[in-house]
N, C-alpha and C positions, 0 to 999 in steps of 0.2 A: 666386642662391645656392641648393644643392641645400640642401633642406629633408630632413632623416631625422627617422622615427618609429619610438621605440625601446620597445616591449612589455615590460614587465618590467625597465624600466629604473631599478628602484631596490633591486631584488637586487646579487647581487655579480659574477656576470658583464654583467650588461645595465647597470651602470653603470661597470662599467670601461669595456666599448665607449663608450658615452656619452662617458668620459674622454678616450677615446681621438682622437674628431674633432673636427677643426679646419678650419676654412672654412666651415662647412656652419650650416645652423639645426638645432636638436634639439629636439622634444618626447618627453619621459619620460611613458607612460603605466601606472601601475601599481595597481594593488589595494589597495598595504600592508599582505598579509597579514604573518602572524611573521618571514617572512626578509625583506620590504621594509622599509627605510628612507633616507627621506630626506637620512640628513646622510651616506649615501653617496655623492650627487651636490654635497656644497660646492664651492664654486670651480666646477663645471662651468656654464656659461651654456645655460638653456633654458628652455621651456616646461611645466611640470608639469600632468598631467592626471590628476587621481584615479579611473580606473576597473576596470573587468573586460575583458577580451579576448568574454567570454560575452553582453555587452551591446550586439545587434544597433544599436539607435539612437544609442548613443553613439561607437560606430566611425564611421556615417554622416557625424557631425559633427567626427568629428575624424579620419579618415584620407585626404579630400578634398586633396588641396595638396602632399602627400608625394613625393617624388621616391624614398625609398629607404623599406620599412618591416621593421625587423627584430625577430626574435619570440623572444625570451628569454620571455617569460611561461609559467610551467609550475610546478605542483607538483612537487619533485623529490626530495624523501627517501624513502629502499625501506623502510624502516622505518615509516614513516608510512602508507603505501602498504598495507602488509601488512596494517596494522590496520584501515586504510578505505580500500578503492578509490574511492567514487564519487565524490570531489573531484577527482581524477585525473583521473579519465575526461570528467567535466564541463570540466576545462577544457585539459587537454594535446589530446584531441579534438576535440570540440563549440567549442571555445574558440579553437585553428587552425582549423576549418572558419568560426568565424563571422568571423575574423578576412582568411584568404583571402578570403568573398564579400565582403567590404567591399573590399577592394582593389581586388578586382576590376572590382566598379560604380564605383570611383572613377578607374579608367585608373591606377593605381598602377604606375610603369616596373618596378621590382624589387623582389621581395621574398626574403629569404635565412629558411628554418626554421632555428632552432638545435638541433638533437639532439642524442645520446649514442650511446657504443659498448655501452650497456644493451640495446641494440634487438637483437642480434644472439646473447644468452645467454652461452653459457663459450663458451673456444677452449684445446684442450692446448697443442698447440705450433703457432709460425706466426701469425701475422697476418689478420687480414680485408683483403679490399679491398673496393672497395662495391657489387661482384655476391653476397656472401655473403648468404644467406635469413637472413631476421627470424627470429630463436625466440626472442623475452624468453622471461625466467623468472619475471619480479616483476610485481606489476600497474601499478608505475611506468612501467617498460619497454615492456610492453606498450602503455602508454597513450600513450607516447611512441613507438613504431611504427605505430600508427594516425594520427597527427598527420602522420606523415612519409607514410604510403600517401594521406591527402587532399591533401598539397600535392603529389605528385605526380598526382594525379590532376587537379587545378586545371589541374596545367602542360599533360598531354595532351589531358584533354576543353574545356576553356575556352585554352588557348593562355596562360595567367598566367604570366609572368617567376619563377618561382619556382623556386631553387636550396637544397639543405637542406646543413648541416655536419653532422658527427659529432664528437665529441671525445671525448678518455675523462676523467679523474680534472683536476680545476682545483685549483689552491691560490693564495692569497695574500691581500693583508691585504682586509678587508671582509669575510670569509666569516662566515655566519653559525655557530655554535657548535654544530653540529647535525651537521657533517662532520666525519670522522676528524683531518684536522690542527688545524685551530682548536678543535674539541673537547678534544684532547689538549694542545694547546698552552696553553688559558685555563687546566684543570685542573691541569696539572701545573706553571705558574707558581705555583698557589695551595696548592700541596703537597698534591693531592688525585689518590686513585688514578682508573686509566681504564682503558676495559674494551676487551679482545682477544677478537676474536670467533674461536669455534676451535682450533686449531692454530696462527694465525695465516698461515698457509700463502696465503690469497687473495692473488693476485698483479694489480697495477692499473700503468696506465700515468699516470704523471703530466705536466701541463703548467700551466707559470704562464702566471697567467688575461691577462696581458698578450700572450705568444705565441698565444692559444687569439684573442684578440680579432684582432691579425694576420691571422689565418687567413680569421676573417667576414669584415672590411674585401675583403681579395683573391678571396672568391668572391663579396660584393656588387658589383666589382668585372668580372669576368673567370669568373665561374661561368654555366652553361648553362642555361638552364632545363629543373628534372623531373631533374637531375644531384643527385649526392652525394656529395661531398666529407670525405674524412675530416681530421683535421686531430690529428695523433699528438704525442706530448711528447717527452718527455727522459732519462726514468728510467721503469723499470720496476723494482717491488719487492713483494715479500711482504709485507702489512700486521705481520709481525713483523721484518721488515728497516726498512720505515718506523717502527714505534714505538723500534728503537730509535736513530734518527737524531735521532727527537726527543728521547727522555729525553738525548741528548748535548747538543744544540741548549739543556736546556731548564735544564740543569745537577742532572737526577734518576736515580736506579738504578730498577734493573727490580723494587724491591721496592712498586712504585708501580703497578704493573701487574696486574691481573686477571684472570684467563683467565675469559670467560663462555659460553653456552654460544650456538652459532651460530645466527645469520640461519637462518628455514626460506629453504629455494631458494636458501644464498647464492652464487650462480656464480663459480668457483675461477677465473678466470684470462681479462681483456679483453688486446686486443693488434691496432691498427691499425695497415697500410701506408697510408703518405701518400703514394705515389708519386706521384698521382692529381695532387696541390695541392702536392707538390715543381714538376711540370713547369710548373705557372701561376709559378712564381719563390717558392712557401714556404722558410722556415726557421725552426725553432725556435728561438730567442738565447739562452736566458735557461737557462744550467745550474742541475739541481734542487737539486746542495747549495748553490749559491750563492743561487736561488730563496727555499729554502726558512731559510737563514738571516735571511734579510733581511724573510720571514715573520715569523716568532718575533720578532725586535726590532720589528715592528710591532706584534705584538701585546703587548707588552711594554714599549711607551712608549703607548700606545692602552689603556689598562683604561677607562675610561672610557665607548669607543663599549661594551664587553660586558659591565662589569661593571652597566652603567643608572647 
């Protein structure tokens, strides 16, 4: 039985992957800091392991055995970022490098990075593919660009199986309340206003976290090692096009809405070509309005996982 080792596998994207495999054995290893929680993995069958990615001797012990090890683990709010880098840095960097040596001495067959289209800064018009030059703007991003230049560095000096994804904006039910839809969506169920950063003009690309999960599985899979794989969505929208999908979604008017004042550095516009992970056999299934309805009534019969 292929054994996989899931990092950060009790956040919201590292535990839908979890959800997502079948045949295989899983260990979840995670932190719990604020967005970890365990009763996002119910019903999923595995092995729970409560650490850091940063914690050289506890990898030793537990990344030994692994057939597949994939790396969700990161600090990821820009917001949070802005205020304090150094937890960032500590473990989106420091934390994949400690995480590749461990693999490494352990003969681990594959490992997949999971990243973001934050690596790469704004884009006007047009797309990235995955030759486009890193310029983060935020110190998330940037610390998330550094994560991705060590595992590729792993791949060419140490020869380590290691392939990275990209992806841009996730939604769906589990998210913690800290991202623009679940944020919006817990508040505005409670009849509480929510803030618009701007003009609302910033334009993002979205993808349900279940297509987004897709995407890893087929570059864990069928991805190259020291390659980068983008893995694009379904909707592209202006954060004032998305809010007001929700206020319809959420049955509220725009007098609910806030205009505050912008993100420093907030980069106006991501936009990934997936041609790359089309020709492996990708697709995206999952249309955003239908995605994102089916969000909101999860969040909506679920107060409970957010309200505590």
């Amino acid at each position: 039985m292929t054994r996989v080792l899931v990092t950060g596998g009790a956040g919201f994207i590292g535990s839908h992957f979890a959800r997502s495999l079948h045949d295989v054995s899983v260990t979840v290893l995670d932190k719990l800091t604020y967005a970890g929680n365990r009763a996002n993995l119910d019903g999923v069958p595995h092995e729970f392991v409560h650490g850091d990615i940063c914690d050289a001797e506890l990898l030793r012990q537990v990344v030994p055995g692994h057939d597949l090890v994939v790396n969700f683990a990161a600090e990821s709010h820009v917001d949070r970022s802005i205020e304090g880098a150094g937890e960032f840095v500590r473990t989106n960097v420091l934390g994949t490098q400690t995480l590749l040596q461990a693999c490494l001495e352990a003969g681990v067959a594959k490992v997949v990075q999971v990243s973001t289209d934050e690596v790469y800064g704004s884009i006007d018009i047009g797309s990235w593919d995955e030759r486009a030059p890193l310029r983060p703007r935020s110190p998330y991003a940037a610390s998330k660009a550094g994560g991705d230049l060590i595992a590729q560095a792993y791949a060419i000096t140490h020869g380590l199986d290691v392939s990275i994804t990209r992806c841009g904006n996730n939604y769906g039910p589990r998210q913690y309340p800290e991202k623009i839809i679940p944020l919006f969506v817990t508040r505005l169920l409670c009849g509480l206003k929510v803030p618009l950063y701007g003009d609302g003009g910033n334009v993002r690309d979205w993808i349900h976290v279940r297509d987004h999960c897709a995407g890893i599985r087929l570059v864990a899979e069928r991805g190259e090692p020291g390659e980068v794989y983008h893995i694009a969505g379904t909707a592209e929208l202006s954060n004032r096009e998305l809010t007001g999908l929700l206020l319809e979604a959420c049955g509220r008017g725009w007098d609910l809405v806030e205009q505050v004042m912008d993100r420093k550095g907030h980069d106006r516009r991501y936009s990934l070509d997936d041609t790359k992970l089309r020709a492996l056999g990708y697709r995206a299934e999952i249309p955003f309005e239908q995605g994102l309805k089916e969000t909101v009534r999860w969040y909506a019969d679920h107060r409970e996982w957010w309200l505590g």
